[in-house]
PDB file of N, CA, C, O and CB in Angstrom:
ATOM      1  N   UNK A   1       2.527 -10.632  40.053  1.00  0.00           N
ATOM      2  CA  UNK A   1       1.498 -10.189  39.123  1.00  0.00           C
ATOM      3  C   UNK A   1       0.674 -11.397  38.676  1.00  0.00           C
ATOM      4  O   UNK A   1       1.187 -12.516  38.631  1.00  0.00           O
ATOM      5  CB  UNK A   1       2.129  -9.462  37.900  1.00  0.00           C
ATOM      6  N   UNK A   2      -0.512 -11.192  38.368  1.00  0.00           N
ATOM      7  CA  UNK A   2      -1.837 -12.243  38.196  1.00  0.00           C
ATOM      8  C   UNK A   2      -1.084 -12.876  37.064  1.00  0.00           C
ATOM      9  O   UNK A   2      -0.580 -11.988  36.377  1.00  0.00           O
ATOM     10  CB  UNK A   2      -3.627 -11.547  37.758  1.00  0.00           C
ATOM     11  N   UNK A   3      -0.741 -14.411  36.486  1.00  0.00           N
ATOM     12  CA  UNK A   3      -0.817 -14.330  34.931  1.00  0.00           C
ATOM     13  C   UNK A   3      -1.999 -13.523  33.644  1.00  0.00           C
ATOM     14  O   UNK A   3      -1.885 -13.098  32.494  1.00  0.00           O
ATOM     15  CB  UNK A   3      -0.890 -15.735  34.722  1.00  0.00           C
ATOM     16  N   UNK A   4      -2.990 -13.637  34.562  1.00  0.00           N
ATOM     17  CA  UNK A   4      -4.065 -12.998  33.505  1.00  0.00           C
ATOM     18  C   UNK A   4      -3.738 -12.398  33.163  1.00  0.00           C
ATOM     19  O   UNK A   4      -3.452 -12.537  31.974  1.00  0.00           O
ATOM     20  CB  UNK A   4      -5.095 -12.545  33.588  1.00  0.00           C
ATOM     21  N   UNK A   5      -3.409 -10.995  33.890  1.00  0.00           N
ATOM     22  CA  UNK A   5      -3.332  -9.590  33.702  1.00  0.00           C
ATOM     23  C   UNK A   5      -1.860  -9.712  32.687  1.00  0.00           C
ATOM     24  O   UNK A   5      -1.395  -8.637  32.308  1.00  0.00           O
ATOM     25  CB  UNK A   5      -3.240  -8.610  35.356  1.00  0.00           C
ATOM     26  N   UNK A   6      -1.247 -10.810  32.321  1.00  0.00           N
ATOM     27  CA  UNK A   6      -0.094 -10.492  31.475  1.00  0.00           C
ATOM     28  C   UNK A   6      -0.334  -8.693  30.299  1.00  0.00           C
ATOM     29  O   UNK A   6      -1.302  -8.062  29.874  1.00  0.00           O
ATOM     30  CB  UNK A   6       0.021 -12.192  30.376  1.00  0.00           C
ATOM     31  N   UNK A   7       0.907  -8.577  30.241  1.00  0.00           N
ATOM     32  CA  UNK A   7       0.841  -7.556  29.023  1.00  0.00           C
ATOM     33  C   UNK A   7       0.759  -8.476  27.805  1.00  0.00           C
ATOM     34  O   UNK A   7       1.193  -9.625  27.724  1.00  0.00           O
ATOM     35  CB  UNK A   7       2.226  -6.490  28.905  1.00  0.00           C
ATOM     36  N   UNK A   8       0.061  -7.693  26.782  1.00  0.00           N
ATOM     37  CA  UNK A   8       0.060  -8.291  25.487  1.00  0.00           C
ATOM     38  C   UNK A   8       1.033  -7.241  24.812  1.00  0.00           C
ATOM     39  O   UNK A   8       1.234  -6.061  25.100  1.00  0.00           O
ATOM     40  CB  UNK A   8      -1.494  -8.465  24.778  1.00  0.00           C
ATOM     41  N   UNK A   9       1.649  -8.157  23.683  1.00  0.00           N
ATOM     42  CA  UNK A   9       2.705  -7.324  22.831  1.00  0.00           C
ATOM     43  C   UNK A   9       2.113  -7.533  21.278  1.00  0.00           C
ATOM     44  O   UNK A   9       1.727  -8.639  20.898  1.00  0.00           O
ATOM     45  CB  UNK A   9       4.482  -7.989  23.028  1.00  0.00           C
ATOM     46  N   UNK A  10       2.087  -6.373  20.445  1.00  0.00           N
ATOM     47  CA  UNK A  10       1.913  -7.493  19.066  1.00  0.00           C
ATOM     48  C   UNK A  10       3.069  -6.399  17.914  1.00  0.00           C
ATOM     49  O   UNK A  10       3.272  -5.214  17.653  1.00  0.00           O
ATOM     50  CB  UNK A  10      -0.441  -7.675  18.262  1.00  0.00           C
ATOM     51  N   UNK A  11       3.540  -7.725  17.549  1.00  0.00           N
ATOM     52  CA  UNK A  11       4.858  -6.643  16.543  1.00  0.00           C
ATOM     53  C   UNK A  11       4.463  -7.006  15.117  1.00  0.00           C
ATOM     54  O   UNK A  11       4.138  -8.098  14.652  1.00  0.00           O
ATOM     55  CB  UNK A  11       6.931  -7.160  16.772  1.00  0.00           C
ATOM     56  N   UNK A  12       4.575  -5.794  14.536  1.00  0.00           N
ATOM     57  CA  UNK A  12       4.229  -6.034  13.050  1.00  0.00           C
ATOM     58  C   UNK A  12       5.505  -5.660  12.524  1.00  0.00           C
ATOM     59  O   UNK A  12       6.246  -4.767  12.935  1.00  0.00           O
ATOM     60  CB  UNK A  12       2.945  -5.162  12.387  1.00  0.00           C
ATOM     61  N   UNK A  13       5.713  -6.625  11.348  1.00  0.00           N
ATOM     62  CA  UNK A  13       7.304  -6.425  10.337  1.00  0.00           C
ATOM     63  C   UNK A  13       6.412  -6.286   8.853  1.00  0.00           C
ATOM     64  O   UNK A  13       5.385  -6.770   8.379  1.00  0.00           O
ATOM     65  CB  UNK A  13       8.780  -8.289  10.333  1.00  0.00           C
ATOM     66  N   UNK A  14       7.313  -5.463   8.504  1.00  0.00           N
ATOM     67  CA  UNK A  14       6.929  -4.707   7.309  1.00  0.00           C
ATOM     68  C   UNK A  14       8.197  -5.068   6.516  1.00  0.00           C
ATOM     69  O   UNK A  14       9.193  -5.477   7.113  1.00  0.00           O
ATOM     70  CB  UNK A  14       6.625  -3.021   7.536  1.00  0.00           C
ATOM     71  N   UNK A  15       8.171  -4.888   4.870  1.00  0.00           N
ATOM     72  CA  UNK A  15       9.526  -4.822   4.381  1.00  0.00           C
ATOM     73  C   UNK A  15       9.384  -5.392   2.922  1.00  0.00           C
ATOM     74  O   UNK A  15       8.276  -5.852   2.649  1.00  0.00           O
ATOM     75  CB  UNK A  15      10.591  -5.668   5.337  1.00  0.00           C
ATOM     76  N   UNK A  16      10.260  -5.423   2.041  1.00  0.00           N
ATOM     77  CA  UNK A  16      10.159  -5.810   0.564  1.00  0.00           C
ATOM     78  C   UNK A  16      10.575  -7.616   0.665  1.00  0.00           C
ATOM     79  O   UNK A  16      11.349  -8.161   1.453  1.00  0.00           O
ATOM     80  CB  UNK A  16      11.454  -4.700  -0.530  1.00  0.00           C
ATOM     81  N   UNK A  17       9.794  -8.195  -0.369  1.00  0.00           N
ATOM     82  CA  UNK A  17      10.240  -9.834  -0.460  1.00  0.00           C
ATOM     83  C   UNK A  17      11.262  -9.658  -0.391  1.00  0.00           C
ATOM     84  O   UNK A  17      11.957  -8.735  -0.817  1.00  0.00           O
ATOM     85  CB  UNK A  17       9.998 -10.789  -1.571  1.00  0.00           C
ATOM     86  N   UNK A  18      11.680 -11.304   0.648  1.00  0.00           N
ATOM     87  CA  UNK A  18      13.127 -11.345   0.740  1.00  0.00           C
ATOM     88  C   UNK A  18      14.054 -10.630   1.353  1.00  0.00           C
ATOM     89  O   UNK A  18      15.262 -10.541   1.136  1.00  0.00           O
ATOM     90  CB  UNK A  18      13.502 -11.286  -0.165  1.00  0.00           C
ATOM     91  N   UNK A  19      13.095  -9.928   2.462  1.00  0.00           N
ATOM     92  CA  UNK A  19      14.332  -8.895   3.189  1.00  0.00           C
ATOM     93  C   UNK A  19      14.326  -9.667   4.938  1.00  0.00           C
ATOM     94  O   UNK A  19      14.679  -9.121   5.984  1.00  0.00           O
ATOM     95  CB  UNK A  19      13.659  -6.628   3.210  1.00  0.00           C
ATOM     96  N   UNK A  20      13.911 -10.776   4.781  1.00  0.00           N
ATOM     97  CA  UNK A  20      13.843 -11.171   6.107  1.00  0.00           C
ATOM     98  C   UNK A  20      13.168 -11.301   7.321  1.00  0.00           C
ATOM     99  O   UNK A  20      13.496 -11.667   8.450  1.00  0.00           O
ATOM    100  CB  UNK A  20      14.348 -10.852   6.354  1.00  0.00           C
ATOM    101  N   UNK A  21      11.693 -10.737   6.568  1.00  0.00           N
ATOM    102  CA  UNK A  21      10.359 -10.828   7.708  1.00  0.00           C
ATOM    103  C   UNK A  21      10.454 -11.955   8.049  1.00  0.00           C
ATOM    104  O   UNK A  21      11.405 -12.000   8.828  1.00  0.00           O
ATOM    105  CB  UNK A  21       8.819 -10.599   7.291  1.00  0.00           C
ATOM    106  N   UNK A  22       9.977 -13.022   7.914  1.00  0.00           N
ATOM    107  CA  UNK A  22       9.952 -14.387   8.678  1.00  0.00           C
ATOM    108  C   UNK A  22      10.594 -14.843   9.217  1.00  0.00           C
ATOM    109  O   UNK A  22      10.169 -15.312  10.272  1.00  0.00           O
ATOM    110  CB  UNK A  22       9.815 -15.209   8.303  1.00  0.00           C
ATOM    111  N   UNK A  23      11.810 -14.997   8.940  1.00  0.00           N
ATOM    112  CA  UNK A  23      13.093 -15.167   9.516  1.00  0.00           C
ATOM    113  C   UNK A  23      13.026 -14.790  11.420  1.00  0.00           C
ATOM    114  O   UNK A  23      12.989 -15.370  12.505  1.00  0.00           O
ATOM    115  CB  UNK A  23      14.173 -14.022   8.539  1.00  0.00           C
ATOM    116  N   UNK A  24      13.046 -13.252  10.743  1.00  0.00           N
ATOM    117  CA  UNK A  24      12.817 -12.393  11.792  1.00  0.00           C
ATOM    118  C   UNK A  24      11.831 -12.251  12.666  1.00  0.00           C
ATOM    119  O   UNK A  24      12.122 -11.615  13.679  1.00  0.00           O
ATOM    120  CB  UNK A  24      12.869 -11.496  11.441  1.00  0.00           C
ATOM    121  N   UNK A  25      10.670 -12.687  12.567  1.00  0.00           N
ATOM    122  CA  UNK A  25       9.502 -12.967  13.507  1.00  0.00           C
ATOM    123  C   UNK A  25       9.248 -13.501  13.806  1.00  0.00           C
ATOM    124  O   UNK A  25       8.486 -13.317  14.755  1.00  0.00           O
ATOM    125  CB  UNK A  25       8.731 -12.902  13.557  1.00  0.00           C
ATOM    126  N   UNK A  26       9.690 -15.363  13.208  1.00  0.00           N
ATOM    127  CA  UNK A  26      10.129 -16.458  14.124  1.00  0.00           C
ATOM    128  C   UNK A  26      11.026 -16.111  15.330  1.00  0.00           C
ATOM    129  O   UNK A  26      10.727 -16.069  16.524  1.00  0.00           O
ATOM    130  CB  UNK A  26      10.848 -17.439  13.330  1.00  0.00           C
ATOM    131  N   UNK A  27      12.276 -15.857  14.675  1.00  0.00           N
ATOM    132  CA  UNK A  27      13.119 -15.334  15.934  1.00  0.00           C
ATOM    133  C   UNK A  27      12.937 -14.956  16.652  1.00  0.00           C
ATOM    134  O   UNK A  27      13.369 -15.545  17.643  1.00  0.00           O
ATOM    135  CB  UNK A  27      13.754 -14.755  16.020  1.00  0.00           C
ATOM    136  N   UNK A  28      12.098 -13.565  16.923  1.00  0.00           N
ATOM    137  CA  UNK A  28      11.454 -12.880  17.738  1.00  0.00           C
ATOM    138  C   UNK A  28      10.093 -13.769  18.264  1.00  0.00           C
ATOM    139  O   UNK A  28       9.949 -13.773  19.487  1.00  0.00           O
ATOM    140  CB  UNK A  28      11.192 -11.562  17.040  1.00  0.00           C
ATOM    141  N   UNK A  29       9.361 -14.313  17.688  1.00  0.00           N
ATOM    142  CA  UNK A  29       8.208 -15.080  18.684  1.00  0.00           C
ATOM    143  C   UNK A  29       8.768 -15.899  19.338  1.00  0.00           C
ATOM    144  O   UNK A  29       8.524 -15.676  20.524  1.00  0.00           O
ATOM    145  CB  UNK A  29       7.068 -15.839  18.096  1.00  0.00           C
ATOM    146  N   UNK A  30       9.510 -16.890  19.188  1.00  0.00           N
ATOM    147  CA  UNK A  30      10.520 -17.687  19.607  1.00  0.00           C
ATOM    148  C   UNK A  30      11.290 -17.320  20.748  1.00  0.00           C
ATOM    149  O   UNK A  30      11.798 -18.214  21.424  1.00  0.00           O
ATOM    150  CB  UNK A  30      11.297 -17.856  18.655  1.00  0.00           C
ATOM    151  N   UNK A  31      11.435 -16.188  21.034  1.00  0.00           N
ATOM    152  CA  UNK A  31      12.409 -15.448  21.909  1.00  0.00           C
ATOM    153  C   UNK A  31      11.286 -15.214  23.095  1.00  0.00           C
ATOM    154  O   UNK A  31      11.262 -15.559  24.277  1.00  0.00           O
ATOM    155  CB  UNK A  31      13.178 -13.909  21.148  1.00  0.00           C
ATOM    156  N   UNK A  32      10.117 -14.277  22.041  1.00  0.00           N
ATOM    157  CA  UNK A  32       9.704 -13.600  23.607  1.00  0.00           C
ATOM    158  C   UNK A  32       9.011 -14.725  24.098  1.00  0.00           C
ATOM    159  O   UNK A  32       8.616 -14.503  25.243  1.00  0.00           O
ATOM    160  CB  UNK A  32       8.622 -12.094  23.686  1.00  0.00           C
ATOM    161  N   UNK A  33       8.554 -16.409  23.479  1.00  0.00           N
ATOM    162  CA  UNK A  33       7.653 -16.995  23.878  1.00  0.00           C
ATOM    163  C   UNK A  33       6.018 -16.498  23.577  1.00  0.00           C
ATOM    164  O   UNK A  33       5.037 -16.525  24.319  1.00  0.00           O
ATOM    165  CB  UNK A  33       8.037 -17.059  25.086  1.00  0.00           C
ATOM    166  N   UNK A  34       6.159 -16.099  22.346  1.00  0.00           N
ATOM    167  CA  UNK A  34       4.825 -15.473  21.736  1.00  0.00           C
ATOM    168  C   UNK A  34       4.448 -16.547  20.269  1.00  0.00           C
ATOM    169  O   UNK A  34       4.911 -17.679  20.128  1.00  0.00           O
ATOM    170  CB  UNK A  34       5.187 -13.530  21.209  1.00  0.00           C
ATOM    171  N   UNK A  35       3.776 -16.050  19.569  1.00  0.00           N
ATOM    172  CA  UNK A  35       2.750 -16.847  18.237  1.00  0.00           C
ATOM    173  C   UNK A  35       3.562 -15.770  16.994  1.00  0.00           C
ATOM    174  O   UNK A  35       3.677 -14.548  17.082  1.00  0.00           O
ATOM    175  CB  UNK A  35       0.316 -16.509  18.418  1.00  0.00           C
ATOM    176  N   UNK A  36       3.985 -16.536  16.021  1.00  0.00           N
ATOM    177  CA  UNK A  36       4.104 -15.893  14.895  1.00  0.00           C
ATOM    178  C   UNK A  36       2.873 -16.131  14.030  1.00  0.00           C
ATOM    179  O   UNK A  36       2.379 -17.258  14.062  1.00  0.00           O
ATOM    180  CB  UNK A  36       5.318 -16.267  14.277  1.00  0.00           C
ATOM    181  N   UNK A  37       2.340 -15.218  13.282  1.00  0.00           N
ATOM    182  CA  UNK A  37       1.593 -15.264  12.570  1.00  0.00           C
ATOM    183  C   UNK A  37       1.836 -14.463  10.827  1.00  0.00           C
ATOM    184  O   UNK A  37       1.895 -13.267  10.540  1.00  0.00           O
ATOM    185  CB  UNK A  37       0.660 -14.864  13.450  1.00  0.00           C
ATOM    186  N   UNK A  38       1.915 -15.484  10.082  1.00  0.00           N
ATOM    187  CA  UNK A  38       1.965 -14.854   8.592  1.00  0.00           C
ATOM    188  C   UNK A  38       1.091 -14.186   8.160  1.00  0.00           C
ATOM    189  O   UNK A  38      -0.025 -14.517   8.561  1.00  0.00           O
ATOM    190  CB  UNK A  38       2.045 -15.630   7.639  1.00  0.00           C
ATOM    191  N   UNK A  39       1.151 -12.964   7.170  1.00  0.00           N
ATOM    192  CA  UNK A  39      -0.248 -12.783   6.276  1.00  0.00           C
ATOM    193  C   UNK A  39       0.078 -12.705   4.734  1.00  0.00           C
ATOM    194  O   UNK A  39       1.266 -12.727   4.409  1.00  0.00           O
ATOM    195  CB  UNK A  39      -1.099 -11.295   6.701  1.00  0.00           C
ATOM    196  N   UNK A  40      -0.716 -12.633   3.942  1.00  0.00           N
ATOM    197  CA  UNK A  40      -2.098 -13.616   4.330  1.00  0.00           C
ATOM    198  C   UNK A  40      -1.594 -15.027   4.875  1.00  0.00           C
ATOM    199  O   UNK A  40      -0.410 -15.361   4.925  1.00  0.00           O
ATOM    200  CB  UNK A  40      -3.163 -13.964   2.830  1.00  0.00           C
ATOM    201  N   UNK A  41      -2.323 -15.547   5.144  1.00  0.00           N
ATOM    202  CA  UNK A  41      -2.673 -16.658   5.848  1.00  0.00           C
ATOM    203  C   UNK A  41      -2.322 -17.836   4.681  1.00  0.00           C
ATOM    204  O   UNK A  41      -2.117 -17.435   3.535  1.00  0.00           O
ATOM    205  CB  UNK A  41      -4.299 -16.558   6.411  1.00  0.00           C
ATOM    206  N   UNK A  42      -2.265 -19.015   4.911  1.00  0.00           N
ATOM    207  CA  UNK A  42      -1.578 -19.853   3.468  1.00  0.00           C
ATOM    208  C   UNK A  42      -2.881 -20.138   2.681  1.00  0.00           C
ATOM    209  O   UNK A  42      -2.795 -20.209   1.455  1.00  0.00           O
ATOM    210  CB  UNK A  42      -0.627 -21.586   3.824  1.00  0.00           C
ATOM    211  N   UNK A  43      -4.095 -20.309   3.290  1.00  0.00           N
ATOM    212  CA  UNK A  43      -5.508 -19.831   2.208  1.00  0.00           C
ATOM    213  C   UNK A  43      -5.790 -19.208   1.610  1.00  0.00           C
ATOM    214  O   UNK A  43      -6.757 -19.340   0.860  1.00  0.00           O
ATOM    215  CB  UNK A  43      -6.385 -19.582   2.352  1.00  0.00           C
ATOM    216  N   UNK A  44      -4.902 -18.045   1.701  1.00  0.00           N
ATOM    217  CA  UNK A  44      -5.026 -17.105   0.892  1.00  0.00           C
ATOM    218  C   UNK A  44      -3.857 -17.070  -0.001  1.00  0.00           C
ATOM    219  O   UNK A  44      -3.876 -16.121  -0.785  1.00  0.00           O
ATOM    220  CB  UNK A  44      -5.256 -15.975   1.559  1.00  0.00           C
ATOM    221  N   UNK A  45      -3.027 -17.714  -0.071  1.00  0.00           N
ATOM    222  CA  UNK A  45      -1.697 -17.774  -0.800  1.00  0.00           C
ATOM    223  C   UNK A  45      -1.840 -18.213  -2.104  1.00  0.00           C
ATOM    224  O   UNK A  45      -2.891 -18.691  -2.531  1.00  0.00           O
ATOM    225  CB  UNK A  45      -0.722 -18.642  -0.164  1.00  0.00           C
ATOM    226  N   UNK A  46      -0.792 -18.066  -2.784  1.00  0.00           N
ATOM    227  CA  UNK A  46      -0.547 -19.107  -3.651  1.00  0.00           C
ATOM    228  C   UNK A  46      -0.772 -18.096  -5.123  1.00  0.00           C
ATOM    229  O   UNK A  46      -0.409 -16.921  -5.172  1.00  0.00           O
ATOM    230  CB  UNK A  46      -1.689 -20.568  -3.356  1.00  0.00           C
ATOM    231  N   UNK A  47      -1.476 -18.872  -6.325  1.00  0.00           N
ATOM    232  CA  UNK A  47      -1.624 -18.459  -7.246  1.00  0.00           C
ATOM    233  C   UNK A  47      -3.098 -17.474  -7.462  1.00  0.00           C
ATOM    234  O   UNK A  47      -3.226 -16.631  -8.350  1.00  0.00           O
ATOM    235  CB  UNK A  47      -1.387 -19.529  -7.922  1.00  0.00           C
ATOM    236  N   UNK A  48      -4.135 -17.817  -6.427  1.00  0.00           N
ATOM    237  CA  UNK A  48      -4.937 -16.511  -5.835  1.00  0.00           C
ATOM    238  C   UNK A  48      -4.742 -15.243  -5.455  1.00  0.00           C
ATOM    239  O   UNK A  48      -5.404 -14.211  -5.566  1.00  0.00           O
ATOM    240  CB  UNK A  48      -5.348 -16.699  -4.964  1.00  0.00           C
ATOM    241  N   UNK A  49      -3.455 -15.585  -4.872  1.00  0.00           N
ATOM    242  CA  UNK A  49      -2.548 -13.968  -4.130  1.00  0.00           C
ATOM    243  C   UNK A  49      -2.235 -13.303  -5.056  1.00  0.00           C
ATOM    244  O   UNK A  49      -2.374 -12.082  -4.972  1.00  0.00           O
ATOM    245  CB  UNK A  49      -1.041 -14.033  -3.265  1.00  0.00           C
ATOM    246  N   UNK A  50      -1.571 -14.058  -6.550  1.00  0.00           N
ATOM    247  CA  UNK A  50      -0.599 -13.270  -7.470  1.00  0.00           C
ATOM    248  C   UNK A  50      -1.654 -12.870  -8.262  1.00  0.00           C
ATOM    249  O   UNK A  50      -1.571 -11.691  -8.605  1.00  0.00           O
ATOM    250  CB  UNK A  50       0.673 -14.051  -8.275  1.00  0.00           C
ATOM    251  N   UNK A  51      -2.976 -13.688  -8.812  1.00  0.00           N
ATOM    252  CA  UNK A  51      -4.149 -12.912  -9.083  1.00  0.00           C
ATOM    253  C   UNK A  51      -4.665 -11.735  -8.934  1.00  0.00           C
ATOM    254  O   UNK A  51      -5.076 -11.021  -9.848  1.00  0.00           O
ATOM    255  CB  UNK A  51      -4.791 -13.291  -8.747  1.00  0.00           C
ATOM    256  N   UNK A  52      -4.663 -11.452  -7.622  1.00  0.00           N
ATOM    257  CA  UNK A  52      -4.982 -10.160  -6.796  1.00  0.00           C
ATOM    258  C   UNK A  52      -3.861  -9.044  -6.507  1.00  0.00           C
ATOM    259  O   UNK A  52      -4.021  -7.850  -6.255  1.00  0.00           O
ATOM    260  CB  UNK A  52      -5.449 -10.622  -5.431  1.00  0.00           C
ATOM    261  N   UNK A  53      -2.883  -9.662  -6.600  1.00  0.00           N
ATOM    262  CA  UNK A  53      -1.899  -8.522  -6.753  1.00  0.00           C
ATOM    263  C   UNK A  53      -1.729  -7.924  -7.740  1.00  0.00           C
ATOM    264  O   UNK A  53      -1.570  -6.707  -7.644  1.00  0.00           O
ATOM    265  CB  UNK A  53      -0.830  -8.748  -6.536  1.00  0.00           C
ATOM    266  N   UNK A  54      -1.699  -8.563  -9.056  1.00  0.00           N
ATOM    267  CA  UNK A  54      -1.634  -8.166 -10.431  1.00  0.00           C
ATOM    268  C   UNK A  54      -2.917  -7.680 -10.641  1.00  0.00           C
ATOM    269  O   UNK A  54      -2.854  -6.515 -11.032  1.00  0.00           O
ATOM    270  CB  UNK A  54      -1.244  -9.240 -11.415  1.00  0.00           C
ATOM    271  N   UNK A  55      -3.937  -8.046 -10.554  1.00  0.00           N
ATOM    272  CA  UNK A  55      -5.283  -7.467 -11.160  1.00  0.00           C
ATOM    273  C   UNK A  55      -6.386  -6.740 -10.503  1.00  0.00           C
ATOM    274  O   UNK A  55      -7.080  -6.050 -11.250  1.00  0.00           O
ATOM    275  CB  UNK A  55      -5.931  -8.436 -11.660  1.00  0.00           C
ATOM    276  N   UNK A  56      -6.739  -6.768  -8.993  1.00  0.00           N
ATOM    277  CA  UNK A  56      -7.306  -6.382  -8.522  1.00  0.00           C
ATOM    278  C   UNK A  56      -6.762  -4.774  -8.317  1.00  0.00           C
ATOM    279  O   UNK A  56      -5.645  -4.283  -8.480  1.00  0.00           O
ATOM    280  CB  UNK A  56      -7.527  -7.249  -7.711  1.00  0.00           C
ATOM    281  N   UNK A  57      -8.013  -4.204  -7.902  1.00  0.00           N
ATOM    282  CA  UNK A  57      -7.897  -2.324  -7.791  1.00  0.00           C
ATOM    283  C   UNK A  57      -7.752  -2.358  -6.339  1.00  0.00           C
ATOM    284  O   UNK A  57      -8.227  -3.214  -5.593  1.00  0.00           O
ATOM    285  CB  UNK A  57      -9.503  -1.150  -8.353  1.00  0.00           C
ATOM    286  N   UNK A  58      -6.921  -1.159  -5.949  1.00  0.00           N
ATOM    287  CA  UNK A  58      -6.419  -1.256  -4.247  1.00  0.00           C
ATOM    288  C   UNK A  58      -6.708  -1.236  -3.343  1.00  0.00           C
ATOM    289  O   UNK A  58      -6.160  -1.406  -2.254  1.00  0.00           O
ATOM    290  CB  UNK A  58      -5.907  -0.770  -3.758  1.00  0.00           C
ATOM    291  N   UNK A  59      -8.579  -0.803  -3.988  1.00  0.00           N
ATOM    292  CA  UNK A  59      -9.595  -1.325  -3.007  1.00  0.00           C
ATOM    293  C   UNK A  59      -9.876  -3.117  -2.644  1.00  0.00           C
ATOM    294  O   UNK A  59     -10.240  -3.593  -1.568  1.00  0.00           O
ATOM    295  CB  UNK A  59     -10.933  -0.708  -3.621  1.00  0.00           C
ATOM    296  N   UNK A  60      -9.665  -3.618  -3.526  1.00  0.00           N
ATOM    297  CA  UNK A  60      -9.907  -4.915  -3.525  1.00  0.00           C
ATOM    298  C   UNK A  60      -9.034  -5.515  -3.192  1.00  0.00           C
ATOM    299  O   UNK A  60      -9.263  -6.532  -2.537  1.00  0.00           O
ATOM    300  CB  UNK A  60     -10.266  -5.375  -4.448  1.00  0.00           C
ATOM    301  N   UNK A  61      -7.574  -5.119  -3.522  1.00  0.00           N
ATOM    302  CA  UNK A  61      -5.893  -5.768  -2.651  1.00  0.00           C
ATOM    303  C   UNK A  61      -6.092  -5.248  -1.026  1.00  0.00           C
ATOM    304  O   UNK A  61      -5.628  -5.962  -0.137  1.00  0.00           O
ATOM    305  CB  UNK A  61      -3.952  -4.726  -3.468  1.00  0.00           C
ATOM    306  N   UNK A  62      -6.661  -4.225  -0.747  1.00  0.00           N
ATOM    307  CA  UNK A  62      -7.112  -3.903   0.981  1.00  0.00           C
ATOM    308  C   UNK A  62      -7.581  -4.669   1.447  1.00  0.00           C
ATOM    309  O   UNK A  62      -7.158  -5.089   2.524  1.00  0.00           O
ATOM    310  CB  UNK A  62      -7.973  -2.955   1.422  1.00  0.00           C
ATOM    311  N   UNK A  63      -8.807  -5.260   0.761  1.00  0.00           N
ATOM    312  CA  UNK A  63      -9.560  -6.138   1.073  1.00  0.00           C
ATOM    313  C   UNK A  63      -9.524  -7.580   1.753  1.00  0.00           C
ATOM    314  O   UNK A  63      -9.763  -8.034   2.871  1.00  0.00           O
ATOM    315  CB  UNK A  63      -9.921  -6.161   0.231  1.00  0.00           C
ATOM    316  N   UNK A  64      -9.103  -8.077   0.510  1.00  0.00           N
ATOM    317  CA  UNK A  64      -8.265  -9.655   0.359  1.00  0.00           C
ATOM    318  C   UNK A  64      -6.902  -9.411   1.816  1.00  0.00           C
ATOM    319  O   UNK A  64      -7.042 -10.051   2.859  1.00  0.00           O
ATOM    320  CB  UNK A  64      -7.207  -9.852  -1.886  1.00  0.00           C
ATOM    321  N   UNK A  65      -6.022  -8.699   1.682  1.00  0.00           N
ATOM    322  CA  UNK A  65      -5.453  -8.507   2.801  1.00  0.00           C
ATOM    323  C   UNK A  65      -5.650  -8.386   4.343  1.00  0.00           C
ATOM    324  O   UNK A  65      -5.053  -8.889   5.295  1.00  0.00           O
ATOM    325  CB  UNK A  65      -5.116  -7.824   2.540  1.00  0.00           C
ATOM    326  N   UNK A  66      -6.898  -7.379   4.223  1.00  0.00           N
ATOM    327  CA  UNK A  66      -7.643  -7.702   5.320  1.00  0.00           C
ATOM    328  C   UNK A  66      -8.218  -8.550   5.971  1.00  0.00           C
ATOM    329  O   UNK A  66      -8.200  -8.646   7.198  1.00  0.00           O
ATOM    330  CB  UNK A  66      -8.175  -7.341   5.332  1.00  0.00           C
ATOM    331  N   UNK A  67      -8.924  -9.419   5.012  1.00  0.00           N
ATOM    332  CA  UNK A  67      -9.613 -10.474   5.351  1.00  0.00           C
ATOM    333  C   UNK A  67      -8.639 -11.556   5.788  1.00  0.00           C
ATOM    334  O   UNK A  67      -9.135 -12.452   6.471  1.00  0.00           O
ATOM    335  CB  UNK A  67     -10.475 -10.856   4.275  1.00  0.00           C
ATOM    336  N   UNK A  68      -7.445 -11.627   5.536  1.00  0.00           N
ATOM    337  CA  UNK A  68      -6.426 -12.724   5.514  1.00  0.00           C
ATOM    338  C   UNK A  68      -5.794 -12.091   7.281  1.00  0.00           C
ATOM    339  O   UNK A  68      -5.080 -12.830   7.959  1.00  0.00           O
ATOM    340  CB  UNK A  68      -5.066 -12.633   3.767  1.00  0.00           C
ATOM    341  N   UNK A  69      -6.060 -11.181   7.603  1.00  0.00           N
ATOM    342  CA  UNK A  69      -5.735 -10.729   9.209  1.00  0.00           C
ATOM    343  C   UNK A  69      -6.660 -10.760  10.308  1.00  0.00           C
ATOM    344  O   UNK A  69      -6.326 -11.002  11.468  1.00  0.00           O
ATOM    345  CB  UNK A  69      -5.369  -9.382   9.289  1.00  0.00           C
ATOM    346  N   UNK A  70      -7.924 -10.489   9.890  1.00  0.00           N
ATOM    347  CA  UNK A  70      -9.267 -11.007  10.240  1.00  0.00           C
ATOM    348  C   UNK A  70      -9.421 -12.336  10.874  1.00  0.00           C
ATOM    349  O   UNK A  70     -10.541 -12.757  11.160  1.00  0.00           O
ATOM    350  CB  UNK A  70     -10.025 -11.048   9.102  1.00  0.00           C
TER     351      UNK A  70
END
């Protein structure tokens, strides 16, 4: 098979803080030889994030989230 034509895989982990997403999707990128990717993104982290979690309307937490996958 061409490399081009590889299959693409993309796994999304879902779950409450602290239940082991990262952990777990290192492991797994690591394994299949794939990219882990966090969200948001660490630009978007921090004391901005807890801003928007606490205060923003769920249109605007969609948002900010989105943009951090974007």
């Amino acid at each position: 098979m061409d490399k081009r034509k590889r299959n693409n895989v993309f796994i999304v982990l879902e779950g409450l803080s602290g239940s082991g997403k990262t952990t777990i999707g290192k492991i797994v990128a690591k394994r299949i030889k794939g990219e882990f990717y966090r969200t948001p993104p660490s630009l978007f982290a921090g004391s901005f994030r807890n801003r928007i979690d606490k205060c923003a309307s769920d249109s605007a937490r969609f948002l900010f989230y989105l943009a951090g996958v974007i």
